[in-house]
N, CA and C atoms as a LAMMPS dump frame, in Angstrom:
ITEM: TIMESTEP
0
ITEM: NUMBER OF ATOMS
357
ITEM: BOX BOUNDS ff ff ff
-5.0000000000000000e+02 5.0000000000000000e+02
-5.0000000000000000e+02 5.0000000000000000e+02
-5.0000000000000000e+02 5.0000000000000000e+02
ITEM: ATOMS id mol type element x y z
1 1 1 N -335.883 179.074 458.019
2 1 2 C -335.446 180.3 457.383
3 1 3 C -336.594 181.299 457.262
4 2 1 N -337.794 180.964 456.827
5 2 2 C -338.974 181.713 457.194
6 2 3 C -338.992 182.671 458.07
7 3 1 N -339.143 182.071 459.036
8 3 2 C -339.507 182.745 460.415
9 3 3 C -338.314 184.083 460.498
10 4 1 N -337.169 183.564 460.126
11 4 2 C -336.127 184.727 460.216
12 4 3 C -336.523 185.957 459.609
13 5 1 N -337.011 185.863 458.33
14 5 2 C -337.336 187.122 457.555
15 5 3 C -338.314 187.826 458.155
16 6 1 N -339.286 188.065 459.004
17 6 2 C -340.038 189.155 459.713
18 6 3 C -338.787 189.63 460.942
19 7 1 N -338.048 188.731 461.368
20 7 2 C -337.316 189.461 462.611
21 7 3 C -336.408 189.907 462.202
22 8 1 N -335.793 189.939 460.948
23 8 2 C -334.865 190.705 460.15
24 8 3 C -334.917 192.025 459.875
25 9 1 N -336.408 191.711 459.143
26 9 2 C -336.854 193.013 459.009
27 9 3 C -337.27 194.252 459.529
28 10 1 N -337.923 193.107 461.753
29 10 2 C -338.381 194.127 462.337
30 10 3 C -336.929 194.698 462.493
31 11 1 N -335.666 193.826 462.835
32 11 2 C -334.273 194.44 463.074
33 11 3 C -333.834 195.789 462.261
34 12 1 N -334.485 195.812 460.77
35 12 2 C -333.657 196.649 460.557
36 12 3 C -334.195 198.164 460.222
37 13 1 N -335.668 197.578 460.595
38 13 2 C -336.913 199.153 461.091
39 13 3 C -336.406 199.715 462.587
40 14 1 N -336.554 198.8 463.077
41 14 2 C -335.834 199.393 464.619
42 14 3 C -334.467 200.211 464.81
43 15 1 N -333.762 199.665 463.265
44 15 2 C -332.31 200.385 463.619
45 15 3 C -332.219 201.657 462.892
46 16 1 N -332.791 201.739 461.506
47 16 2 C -333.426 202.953 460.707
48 16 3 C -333.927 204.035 461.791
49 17 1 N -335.081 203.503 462.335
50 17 2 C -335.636 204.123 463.376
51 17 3 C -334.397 205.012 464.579
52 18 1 N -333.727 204.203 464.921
53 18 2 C -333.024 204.726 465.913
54 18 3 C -331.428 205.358 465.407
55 19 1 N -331.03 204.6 464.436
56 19 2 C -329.52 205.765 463.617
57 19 3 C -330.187 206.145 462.768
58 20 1 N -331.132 206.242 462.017
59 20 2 C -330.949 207.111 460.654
60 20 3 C -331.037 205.92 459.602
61 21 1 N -331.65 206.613 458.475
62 21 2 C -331.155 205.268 456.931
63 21 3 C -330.194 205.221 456.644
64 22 1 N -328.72 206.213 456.677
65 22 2 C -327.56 206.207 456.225
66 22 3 C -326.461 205.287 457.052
67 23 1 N -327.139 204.952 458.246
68 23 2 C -325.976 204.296 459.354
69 23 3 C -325.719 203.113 459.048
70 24 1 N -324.207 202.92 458.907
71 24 2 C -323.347 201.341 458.755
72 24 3 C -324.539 200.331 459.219
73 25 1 N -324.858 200.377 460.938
74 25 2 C -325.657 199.669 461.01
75 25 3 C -326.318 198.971 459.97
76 26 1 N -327.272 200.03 459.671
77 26 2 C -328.352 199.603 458.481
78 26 3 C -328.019 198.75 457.986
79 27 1 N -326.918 199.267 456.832
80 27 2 C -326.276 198.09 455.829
81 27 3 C -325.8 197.023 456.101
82 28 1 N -325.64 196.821 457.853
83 28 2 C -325.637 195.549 458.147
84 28 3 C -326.948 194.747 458.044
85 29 1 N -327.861 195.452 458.284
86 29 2 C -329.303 194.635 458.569
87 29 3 C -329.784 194.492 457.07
88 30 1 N -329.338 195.477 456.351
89 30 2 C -329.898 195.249 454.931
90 30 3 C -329.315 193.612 454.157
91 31 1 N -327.645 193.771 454.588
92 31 2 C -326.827 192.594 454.199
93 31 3 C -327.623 191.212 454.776
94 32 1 N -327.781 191.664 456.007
95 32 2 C -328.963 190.317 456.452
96 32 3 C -329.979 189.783 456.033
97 33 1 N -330.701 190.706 455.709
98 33 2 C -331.929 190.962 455.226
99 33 3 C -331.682 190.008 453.732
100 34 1 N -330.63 190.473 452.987
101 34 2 C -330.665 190.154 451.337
102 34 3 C -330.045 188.508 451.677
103 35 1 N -329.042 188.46 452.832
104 35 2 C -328.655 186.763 452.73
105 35 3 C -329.849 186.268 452.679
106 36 1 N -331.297 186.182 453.688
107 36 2 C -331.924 185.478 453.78
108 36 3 C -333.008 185.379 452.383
109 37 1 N -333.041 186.345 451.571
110 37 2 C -333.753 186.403 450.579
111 37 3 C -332.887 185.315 449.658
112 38 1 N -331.941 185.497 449.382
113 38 2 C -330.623 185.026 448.557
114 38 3 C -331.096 183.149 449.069
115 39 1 N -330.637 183.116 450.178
116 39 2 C -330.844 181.582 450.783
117 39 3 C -331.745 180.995 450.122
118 40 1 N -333.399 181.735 450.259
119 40 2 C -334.404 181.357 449.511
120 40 3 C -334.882 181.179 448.544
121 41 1 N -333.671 181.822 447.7
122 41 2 C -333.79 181.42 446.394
123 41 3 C -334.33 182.75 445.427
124 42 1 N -334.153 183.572 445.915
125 42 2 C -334.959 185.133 445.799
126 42 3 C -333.89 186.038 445.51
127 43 1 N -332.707 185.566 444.863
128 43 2 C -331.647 186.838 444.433
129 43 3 C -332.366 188.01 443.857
130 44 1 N -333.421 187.956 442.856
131 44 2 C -333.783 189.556 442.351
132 44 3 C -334.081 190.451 443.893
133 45 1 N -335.011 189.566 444.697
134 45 2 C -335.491 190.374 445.788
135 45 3 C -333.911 190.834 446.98
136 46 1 N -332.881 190.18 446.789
137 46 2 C -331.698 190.963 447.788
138 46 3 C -330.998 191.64 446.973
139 47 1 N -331.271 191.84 445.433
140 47 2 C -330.426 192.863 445.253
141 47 3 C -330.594 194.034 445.467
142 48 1 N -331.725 194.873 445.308
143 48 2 C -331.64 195.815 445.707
144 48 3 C -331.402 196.507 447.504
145 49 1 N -331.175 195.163 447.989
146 49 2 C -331.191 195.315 449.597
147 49 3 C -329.251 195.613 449.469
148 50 1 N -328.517 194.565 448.624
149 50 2 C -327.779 194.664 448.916
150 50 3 C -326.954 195.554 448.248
151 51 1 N -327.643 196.538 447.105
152 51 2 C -326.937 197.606 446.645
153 51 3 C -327.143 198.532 447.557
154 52 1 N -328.174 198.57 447.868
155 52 2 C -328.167 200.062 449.135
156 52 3 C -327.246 199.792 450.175
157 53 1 N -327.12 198.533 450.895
158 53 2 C -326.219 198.189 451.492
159 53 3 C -324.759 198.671 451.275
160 54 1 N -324.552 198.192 450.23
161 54 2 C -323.182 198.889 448.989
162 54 3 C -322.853 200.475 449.255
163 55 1 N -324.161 201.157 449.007
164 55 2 C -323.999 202.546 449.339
165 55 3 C -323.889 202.768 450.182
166 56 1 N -324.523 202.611 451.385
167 56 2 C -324.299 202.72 452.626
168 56 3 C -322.758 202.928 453.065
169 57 1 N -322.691 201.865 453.124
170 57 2 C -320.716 201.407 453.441
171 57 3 C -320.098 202.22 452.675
172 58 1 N -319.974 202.566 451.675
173 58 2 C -319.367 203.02 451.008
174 58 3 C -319.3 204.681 451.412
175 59 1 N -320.563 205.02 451.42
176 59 2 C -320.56 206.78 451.562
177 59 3 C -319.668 206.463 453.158
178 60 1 N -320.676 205.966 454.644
179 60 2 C -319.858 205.94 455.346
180 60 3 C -318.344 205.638 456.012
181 61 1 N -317.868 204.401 455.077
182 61 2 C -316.637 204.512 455.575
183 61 3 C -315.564 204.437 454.713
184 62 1 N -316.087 204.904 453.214
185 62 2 C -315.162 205.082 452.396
186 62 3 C -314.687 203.693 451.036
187 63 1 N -314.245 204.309 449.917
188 63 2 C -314.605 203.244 448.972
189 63 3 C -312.924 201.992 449.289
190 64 1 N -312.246 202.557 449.902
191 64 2 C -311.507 201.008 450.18
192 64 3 C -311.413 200.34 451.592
193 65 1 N -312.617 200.216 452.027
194 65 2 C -312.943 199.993 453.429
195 65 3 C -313.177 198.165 453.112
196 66 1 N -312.297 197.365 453.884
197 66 2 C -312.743 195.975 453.946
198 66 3 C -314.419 195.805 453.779
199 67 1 N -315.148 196.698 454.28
200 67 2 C -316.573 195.87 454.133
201 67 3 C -316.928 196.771 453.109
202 68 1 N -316.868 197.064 452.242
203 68 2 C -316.79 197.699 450.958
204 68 3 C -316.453 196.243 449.923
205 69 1 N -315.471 195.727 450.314
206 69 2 C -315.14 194.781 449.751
207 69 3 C -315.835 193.234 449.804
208 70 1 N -316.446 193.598 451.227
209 70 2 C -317.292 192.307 451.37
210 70 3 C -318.846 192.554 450.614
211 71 1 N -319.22 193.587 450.998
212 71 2 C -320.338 194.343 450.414
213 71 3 C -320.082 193.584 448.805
214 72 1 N -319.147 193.98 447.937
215 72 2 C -319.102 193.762 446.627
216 72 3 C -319.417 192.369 446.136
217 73 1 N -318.62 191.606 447.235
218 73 2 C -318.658 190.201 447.458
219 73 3 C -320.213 189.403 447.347
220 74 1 N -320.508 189.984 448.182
221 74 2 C -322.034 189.893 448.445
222 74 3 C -322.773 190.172 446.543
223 75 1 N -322.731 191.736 446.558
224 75 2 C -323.435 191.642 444.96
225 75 3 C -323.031 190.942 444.096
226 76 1 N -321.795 190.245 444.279
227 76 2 C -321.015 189.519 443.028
228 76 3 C -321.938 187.784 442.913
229 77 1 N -321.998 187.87 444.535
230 77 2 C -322.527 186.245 444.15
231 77 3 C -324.054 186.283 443.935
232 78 1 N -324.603 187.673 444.342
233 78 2 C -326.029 188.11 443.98
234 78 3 C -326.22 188.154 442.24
235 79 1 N -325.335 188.547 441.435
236 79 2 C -325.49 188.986 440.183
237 79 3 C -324.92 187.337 439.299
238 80 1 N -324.666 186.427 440.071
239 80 2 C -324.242 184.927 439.837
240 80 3 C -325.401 184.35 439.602
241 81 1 N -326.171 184.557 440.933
242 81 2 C -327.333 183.66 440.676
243 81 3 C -327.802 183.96 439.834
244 82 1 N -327.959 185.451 439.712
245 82 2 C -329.482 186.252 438.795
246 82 3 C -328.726 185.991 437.018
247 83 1 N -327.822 185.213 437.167
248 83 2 C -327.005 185.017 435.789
249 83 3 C -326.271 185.904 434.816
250 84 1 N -326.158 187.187 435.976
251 84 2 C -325.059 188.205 435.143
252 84 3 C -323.882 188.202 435.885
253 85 1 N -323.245 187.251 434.58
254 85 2 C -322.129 187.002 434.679
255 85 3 C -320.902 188.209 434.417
256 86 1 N -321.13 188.936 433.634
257 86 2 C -320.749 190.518 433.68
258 86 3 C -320.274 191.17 434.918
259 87 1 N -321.77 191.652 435.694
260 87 2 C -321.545 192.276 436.421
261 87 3 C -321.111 191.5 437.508
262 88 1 N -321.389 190.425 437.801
263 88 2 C -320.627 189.473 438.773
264 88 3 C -319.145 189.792 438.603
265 89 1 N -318.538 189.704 437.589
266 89 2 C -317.13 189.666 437.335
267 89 3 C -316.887 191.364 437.776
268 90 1 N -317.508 192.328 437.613
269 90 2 C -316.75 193.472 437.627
270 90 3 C -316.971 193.806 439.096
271 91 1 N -318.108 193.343 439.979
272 91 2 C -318.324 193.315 441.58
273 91 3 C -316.867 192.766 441.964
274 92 1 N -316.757 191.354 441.654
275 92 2 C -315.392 190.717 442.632
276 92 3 C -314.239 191.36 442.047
277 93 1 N -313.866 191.8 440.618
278 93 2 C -312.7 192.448 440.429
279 93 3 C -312.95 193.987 441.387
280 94 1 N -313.578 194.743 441.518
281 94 2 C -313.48 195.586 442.408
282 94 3 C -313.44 195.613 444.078
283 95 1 N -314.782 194.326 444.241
284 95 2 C -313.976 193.847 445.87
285 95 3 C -312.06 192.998 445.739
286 96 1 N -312.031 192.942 444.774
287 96 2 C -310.407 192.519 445.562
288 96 3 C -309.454 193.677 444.878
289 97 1 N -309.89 194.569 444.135
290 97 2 C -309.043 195.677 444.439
291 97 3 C -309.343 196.732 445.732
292 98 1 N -310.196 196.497 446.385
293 98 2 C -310.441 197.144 447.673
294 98 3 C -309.711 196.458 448.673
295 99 1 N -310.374 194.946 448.805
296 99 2 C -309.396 194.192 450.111
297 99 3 C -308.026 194.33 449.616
298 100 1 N -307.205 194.886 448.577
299 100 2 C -306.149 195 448.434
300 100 3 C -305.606 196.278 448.643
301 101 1 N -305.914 197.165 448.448
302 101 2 C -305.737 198.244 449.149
303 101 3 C -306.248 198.217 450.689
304 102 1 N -307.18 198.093 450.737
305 102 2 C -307.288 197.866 452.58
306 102 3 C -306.591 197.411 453.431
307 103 1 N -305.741 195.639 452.545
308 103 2 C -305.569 194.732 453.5
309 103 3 C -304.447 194.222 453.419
310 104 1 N -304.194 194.108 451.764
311 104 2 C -302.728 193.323 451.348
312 104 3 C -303.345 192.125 450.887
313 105 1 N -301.869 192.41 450.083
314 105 2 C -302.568 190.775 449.162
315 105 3 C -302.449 189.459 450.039
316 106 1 N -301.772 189.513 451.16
317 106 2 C -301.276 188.583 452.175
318 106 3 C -302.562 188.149 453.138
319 107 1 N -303.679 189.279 452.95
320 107 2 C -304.47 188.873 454.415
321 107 3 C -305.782 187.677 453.847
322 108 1 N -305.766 187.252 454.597
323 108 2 C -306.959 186.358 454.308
324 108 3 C -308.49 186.832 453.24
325 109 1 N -309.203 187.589 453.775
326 109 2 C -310.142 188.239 453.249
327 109 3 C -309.832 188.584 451.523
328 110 1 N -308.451 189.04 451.613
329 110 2 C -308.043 189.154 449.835
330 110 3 C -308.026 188.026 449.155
331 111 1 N -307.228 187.214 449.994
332 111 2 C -307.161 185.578 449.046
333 111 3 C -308.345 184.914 449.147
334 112 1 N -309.563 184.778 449.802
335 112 2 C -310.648 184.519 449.851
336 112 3 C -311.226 184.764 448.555
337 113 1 N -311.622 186.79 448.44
338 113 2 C -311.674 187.147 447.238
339 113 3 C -311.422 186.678 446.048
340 114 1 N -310.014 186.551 446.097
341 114 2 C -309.097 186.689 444.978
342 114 3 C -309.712 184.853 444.107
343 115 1 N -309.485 184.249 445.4
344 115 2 C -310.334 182.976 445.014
345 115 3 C -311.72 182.85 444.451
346 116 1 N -312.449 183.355 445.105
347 116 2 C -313.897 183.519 444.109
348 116 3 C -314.002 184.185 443.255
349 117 1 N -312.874 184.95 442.47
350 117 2 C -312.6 185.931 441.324
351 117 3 C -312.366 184.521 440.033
352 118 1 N -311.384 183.965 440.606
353 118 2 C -310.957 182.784 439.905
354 118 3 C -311.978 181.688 439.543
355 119 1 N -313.216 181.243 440.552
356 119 2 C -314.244 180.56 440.335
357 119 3 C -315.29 181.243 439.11
């Protein structure tokens, strides 16, 4: 897992570099970026990767966009570890009112949600 975090990072200088800081991209590489911090045991250090991430998605493709919802997903189990249980709860209640408007309560990605709302 080591080794991943410099090529993550060069990934997501290279993509800054070439779209811009605001591009979806990014917030993909940022989301990357914060799993591998997260893995390591380093939730304070991906949250702020994965709130910008949050913004990102959000300005670009709008606040009930499926990865809006995954995005949330992401801070919810970020704000788990870091033991706010609070804001954990108000992340996944808002990612599954997004995958629900996005998707339906029928599609997978919601009941996924809807399940780690319940955990």
């Amino acid at each position: 897992m080591a080794e991943a975090l410099p090529l993550c990072e060069r990934a997501l200088s290279i993509t800054v570099k070439a779209l811009g800081p605001d591009h979806p991209d990014v917030a993909i590489r940022l989301g990357n970026l914060a799993a591998i911090h997260r893995a390591q045991g380093r939730a304070a250090e991906a949250l702020p990767l994965e709130q910008r991430a949050l913004a990102i998605t959000e300005a670009a493709l709008g606040p009930d966009h499926p990865d809006v919802a995954n995005g949330l997903g992401n801070l919810a189990a970020t704000y788990r570890d870091l033991g706010r249980a609070a804001e954990a709860l108000a992340a996944i209640t808002r990612a599954e009112q997004c995958a629900l408007a996005a998707l339906g309560k029928q599609h997978p990605t919601t009941r996924s949600i809807q399940r780690s709302a319940d955990s």
